[in-house]
MMTF fields as JSON, N, C-alpha, C and O atoms, coordinates in Angstrom:
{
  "mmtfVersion": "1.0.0",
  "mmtfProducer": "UNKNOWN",
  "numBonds": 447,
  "numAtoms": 448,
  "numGroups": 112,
  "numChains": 1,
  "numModels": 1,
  "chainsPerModel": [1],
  "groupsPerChain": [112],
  "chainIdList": ["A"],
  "bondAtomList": [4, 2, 8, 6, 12, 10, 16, 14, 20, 18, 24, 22, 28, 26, 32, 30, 36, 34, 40, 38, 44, 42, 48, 46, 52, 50, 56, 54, 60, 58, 64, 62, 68, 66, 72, 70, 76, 74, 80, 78, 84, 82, 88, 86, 92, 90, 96, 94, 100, 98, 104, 102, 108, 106, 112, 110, 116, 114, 120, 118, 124, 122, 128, 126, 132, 130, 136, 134, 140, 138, 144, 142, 148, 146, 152, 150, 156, 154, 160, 158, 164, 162, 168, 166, 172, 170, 176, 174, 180, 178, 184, 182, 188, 186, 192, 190, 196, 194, 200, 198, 204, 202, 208, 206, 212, 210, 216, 214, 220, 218, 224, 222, 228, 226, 232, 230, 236, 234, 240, 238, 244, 242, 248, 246, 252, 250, 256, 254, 260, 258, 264, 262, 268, 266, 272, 270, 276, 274, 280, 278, 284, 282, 288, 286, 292, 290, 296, 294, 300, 298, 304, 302, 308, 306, 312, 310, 316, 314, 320, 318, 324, 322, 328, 326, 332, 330, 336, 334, 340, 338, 344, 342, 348, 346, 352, 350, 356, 354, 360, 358, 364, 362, 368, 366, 372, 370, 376, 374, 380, 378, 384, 382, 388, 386, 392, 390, 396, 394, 400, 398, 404, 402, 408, 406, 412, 410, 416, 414, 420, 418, 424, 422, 428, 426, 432, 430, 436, 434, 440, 438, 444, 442],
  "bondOrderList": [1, 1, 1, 1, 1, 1, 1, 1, 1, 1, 1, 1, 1, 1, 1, 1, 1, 1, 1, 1, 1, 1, 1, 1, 1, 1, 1, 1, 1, 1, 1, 1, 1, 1, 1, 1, 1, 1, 1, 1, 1, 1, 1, 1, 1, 1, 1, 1, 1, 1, 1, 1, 1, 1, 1, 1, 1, 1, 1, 1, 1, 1, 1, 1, 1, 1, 1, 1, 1, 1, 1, 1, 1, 1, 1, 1, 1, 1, 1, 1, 1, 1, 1, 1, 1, 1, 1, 1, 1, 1, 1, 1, 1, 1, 1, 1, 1, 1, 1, 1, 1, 1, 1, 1, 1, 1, 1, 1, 1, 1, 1],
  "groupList": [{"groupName": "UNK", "atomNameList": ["N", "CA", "C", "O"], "elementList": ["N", "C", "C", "O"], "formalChargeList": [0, 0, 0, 0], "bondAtomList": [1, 0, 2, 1, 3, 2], "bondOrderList": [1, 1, 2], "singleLetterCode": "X", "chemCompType": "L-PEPTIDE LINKING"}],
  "groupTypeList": [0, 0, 0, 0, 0, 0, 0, 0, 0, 0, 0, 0, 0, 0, 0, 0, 0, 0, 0, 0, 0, 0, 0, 0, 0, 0, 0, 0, 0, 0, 0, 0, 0, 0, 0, 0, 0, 0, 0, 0, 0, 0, 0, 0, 0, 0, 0, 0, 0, 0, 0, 0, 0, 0, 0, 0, 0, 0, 0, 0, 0, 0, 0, 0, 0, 0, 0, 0, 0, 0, 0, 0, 0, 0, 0, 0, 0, 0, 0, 0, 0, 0, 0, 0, 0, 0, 0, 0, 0, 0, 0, 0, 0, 0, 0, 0, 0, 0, 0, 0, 0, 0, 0, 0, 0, 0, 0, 0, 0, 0, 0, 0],
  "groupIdList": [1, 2, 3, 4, 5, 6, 7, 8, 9, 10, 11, 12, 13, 14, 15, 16, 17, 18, 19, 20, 21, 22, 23, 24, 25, 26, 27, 28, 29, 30, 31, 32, 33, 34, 35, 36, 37, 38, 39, 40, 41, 42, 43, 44, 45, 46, 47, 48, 49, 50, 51, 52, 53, 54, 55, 56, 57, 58, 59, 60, 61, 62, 63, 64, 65, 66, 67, 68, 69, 70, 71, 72, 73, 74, 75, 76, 77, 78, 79, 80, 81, 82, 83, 84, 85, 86, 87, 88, 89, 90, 91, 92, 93, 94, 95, 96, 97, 98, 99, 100, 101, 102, 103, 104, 105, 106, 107, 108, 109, 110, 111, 112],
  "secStructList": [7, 5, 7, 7, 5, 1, 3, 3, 3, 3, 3, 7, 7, 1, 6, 6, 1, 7, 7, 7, 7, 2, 2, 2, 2, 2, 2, 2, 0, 0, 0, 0, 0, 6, 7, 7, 1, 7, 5, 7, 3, 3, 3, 3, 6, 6, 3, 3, 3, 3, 6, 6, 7, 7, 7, 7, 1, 7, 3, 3, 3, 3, 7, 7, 7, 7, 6, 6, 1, 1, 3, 3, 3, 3, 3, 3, 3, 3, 3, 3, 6, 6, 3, 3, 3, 3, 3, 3, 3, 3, 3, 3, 1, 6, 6, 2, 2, 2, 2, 2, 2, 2, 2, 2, 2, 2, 2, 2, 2, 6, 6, 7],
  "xCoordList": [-1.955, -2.882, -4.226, -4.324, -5.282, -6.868, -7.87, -8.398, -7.889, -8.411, -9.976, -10.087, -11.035, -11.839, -11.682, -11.532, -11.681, -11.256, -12.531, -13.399, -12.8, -13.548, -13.951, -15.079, -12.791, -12.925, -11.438, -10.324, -11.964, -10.893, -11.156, -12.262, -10.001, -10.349, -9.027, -7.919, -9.375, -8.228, -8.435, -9.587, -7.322, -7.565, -6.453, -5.506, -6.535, -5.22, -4.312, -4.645, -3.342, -1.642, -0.316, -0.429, 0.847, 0.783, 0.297, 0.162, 0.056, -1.236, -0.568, -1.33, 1.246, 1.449, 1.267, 1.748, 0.839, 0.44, -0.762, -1.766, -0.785, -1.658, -3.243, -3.439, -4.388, -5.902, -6.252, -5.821, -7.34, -8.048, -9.363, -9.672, -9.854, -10.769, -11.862, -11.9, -12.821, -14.522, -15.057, -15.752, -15.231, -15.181, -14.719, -15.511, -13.379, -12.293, -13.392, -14.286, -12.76, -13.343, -14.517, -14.532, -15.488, -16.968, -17.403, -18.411, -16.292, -15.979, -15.778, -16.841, -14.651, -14.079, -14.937, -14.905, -15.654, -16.346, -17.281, -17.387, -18.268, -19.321, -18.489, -19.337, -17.526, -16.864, -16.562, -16.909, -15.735, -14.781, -15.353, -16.194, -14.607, -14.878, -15.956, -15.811, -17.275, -18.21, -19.317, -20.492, -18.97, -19.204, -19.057, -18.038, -20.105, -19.536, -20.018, -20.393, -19.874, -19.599, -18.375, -17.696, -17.84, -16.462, -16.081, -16.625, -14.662, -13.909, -12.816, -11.892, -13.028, -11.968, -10.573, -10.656, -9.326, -8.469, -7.205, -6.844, -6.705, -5.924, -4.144, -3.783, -3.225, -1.924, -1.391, -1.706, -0.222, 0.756, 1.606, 1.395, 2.709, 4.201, 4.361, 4.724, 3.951, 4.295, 3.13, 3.317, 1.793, 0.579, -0.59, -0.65, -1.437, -2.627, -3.798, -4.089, -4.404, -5.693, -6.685, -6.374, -8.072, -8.953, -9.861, -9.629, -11.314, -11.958, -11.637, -10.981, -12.038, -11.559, -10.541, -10.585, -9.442, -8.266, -7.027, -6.978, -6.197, -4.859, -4.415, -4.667, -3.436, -2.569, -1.205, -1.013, -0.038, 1.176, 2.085, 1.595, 3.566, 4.262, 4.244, 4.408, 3.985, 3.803, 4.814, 5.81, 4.878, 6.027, 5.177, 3.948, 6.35, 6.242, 4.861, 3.852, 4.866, 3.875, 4.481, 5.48, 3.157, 2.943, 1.731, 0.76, 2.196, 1.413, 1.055, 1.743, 0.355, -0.006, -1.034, -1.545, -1.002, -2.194, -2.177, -1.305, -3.408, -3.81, -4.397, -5.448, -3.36, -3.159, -5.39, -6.224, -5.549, -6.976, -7.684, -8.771, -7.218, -8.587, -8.208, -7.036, -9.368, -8.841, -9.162, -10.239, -8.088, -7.526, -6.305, -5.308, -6.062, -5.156, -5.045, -5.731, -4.536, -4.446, -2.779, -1.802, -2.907, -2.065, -2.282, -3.44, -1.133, -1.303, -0.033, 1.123, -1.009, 0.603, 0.045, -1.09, 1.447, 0.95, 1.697, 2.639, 0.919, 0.727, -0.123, -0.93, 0.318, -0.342, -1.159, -0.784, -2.757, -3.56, -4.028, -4.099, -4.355, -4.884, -4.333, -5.001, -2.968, -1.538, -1.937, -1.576, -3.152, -2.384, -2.022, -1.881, -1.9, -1.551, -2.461, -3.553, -1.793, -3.085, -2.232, -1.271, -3.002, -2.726, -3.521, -4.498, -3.689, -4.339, -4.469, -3.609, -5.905, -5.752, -6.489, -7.368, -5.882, -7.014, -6.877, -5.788, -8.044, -8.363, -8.741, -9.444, -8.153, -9.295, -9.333, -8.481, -10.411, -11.074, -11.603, -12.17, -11.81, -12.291, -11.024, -9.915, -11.482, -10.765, -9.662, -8.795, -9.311, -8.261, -7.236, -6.203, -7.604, -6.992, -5.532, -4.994, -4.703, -3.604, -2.856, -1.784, -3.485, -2.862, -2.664, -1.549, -3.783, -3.608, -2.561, -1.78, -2.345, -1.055, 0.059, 0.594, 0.577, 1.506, 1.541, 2.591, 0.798, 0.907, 1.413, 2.05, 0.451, 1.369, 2.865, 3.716, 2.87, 4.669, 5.473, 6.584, 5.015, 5.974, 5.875, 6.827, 4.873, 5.212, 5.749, 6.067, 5.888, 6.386, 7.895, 8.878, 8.029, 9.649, 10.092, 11.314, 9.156, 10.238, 9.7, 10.204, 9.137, 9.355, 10.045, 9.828, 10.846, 11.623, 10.7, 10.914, 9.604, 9.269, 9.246, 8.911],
  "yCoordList": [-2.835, -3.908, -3.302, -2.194, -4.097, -3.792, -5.008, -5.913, -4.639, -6.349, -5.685, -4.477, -6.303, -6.227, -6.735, -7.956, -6.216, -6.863, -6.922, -6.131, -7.979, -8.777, -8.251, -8.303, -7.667, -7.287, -6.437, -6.872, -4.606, -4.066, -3.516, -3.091, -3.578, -2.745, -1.445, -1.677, -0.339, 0.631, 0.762, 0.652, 1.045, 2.11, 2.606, 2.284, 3.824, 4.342, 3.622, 2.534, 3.774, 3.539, 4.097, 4.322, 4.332, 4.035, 4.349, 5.563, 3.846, 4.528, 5.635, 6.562, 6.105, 7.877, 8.626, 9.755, 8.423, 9.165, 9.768, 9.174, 11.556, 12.006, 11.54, 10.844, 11.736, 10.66, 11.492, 12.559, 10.416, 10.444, 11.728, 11.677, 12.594, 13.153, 12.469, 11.582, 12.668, 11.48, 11.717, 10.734, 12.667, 12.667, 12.209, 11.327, 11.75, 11.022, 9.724, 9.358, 9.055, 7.797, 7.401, 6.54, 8.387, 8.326, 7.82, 7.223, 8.272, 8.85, 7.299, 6.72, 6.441, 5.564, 4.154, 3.117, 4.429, 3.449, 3.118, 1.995, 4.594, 4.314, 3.955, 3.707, 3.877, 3.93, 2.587, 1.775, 2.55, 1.081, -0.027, -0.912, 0.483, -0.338, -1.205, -2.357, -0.595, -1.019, -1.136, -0.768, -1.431, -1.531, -2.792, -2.914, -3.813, -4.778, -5.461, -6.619, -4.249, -4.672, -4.398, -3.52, -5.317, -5.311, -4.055, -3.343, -4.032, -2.454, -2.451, -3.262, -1.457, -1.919, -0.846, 0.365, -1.612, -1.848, -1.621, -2.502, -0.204, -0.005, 0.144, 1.121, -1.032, -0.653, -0.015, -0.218, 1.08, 2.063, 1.547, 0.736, 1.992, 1.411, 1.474, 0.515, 3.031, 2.825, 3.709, 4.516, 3.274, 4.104, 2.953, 2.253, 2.779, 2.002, 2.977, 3.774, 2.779, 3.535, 2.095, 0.94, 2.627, 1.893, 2.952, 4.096, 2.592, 3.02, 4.664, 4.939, 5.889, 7.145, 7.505, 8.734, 7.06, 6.49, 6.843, 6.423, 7.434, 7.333, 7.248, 8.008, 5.808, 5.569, 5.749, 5.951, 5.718, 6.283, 6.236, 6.131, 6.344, 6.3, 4.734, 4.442, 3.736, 2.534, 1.8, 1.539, 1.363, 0.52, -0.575, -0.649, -1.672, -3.268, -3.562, -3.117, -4.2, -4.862, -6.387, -7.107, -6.296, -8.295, -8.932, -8.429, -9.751, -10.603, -11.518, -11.53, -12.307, -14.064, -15.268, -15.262, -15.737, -16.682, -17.571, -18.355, -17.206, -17.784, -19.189, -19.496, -20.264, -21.806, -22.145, -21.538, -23.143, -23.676, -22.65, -23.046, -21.377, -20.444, -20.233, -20.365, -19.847, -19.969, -18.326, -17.921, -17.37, -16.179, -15.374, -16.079, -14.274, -13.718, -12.33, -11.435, -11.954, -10.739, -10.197, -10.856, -8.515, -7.573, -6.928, -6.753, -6.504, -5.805, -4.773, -4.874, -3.633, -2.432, -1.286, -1.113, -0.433, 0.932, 1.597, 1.156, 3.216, 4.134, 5.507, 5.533, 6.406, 7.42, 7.968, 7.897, 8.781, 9.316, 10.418, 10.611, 11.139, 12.624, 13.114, 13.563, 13.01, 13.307, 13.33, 14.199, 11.777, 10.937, 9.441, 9.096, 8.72, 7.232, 6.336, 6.331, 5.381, 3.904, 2.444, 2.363, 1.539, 0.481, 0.361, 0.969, -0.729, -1.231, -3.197, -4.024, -3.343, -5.314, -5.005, -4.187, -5.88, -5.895, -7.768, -8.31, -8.386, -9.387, -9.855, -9.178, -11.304, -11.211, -12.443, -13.103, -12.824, -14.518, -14.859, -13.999, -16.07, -15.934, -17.092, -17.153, -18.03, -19.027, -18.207, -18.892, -16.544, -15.699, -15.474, -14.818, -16.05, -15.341, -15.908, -15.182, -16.955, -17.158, -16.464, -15.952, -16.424, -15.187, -13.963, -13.578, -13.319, -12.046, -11.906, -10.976, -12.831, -13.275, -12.965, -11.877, -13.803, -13.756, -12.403, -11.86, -11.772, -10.478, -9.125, -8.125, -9.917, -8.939, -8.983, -8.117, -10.237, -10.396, -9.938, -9.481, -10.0, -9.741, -8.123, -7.412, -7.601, -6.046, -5.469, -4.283, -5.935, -5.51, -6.088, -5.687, -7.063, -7.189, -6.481, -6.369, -5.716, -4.925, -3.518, -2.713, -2.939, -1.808, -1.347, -0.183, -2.22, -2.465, -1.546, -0.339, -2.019, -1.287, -1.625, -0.793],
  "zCoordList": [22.794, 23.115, 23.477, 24.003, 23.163, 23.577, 23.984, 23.339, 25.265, 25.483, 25.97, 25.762, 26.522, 27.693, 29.183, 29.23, 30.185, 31.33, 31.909, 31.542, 32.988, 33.541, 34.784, 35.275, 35.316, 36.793, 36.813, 36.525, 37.407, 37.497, 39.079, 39.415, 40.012, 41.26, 41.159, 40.677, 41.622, 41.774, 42.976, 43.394, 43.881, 45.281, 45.26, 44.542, 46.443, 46.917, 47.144, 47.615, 47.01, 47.688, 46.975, 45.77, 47.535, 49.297, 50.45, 50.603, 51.121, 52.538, 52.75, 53.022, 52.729, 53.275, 51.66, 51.751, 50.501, 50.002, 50.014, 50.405, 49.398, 49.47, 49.41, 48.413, 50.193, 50.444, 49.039, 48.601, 48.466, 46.948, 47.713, 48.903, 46.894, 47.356, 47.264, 46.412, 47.968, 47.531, 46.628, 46.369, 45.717, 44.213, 43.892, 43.561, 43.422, 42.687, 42.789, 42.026, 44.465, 45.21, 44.101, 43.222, 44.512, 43.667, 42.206, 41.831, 41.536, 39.958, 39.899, 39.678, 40.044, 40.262, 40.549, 39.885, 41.658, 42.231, 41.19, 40.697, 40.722, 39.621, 38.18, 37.323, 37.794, 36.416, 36.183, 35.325, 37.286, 37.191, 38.783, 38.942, 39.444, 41.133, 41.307, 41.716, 40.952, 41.54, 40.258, 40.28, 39.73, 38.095, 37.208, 36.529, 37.179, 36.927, 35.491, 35.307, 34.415, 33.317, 32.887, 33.419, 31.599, 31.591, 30.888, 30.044, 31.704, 30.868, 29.973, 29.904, 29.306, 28.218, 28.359, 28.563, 28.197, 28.558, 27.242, 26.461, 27.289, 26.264, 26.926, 27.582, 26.576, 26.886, 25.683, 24.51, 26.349, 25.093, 25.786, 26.688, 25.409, 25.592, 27.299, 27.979, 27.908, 29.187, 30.003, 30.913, 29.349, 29.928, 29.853, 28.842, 30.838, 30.816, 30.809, 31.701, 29.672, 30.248, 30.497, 30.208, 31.178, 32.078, 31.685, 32.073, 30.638, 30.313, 30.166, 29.161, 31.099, 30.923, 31.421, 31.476, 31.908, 33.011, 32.217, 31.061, 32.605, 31.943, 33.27, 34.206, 33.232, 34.287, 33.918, 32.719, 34.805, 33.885, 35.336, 36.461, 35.002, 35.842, 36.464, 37.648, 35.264, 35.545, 36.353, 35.678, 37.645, 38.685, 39.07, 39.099, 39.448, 40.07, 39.588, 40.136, 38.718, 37.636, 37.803, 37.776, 37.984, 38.469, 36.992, 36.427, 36.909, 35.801, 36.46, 37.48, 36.455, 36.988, 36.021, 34.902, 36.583, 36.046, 37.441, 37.814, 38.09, 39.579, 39.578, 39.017, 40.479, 39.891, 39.983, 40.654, 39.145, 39.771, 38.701, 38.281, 38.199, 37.849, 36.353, 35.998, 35.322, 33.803, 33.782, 33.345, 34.316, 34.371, 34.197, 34.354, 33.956, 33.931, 35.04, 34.546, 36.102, 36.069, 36.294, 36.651, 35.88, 36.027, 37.344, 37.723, 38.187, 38.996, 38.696, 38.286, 39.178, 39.045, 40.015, 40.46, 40.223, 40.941, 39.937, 39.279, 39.886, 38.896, 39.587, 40.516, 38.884, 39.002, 38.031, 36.861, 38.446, 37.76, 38.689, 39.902, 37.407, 37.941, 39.147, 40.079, 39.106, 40.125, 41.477, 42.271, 41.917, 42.876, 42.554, 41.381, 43.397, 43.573, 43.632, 44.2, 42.842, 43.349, 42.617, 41.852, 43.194, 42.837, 42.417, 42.854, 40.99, 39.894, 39.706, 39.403, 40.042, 39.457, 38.228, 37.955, 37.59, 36.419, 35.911, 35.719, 35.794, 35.731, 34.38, 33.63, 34.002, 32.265, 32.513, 33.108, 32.024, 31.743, 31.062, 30.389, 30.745, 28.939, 28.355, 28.886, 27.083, 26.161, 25.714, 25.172, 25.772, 25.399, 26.682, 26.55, 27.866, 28.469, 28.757, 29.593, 28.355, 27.559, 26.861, 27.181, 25.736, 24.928, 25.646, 25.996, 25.881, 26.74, 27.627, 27.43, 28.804, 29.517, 28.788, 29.004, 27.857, 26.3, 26.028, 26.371, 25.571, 25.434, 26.084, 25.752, 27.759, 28.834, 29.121, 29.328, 29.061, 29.494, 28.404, 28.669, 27.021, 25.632, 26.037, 25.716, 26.655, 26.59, 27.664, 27.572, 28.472, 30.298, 29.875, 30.496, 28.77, 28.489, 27.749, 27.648, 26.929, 25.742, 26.358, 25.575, 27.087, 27.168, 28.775, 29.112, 29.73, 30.791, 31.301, 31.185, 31.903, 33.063, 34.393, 35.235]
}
């Protein structure tokens, strides 16, 4: 899958895993975080990348569609550049239906 996302936040977690260095933090904040043109958003079977991002070790992945709002987001925790974080990633837009559809057809066939 290759979508554009709307709004992505990453941070650390779990709070007792190892702290992100402020580079990382930095890298992050200017890339994605604090960055508010949209990013583009490539799923593989069991890896997300997020613009220069390879996330991986993908666990408890949440899909939604938040009642009242014409959105989609993913939430997951994953590891990059061997520490931790949790991942939202948001899409909105007349696609973001489908996109939904898409997430769930792939979070079902590849049992993560």
């Amino acid at each position: 899958m290759h979508y554009l996302a709307d709004k992505v936040f990453v941070h650390h977690w779990p709070k007792d895993s190892p702290i992100w260095s402020d580079s990382l933090q930095q890298k992050l904040d200017v890339s994605i975080n604090k960055n508010s043109n949209k990013k583009e958003i490539i799923i593989d079977y069991d890896i997300i990348q997020i613009e220069n991002f390879k996330f991986s070790s993908l666990q408890k992945i949440g899909i939604s569609v938040p009642f009242f709002k014409e959105e989609c987001t993913i939430i997951f925790e994953s590891q990059f550049e061997n520490v931790f974080a949790h991942v939202h990633i948001t899409i909105r837009g007349d696609n973001f239906i489908d996109i939904f559809n898409q997430l769930i057809s792939w979070k079902n066939k590849s049992d993560l």
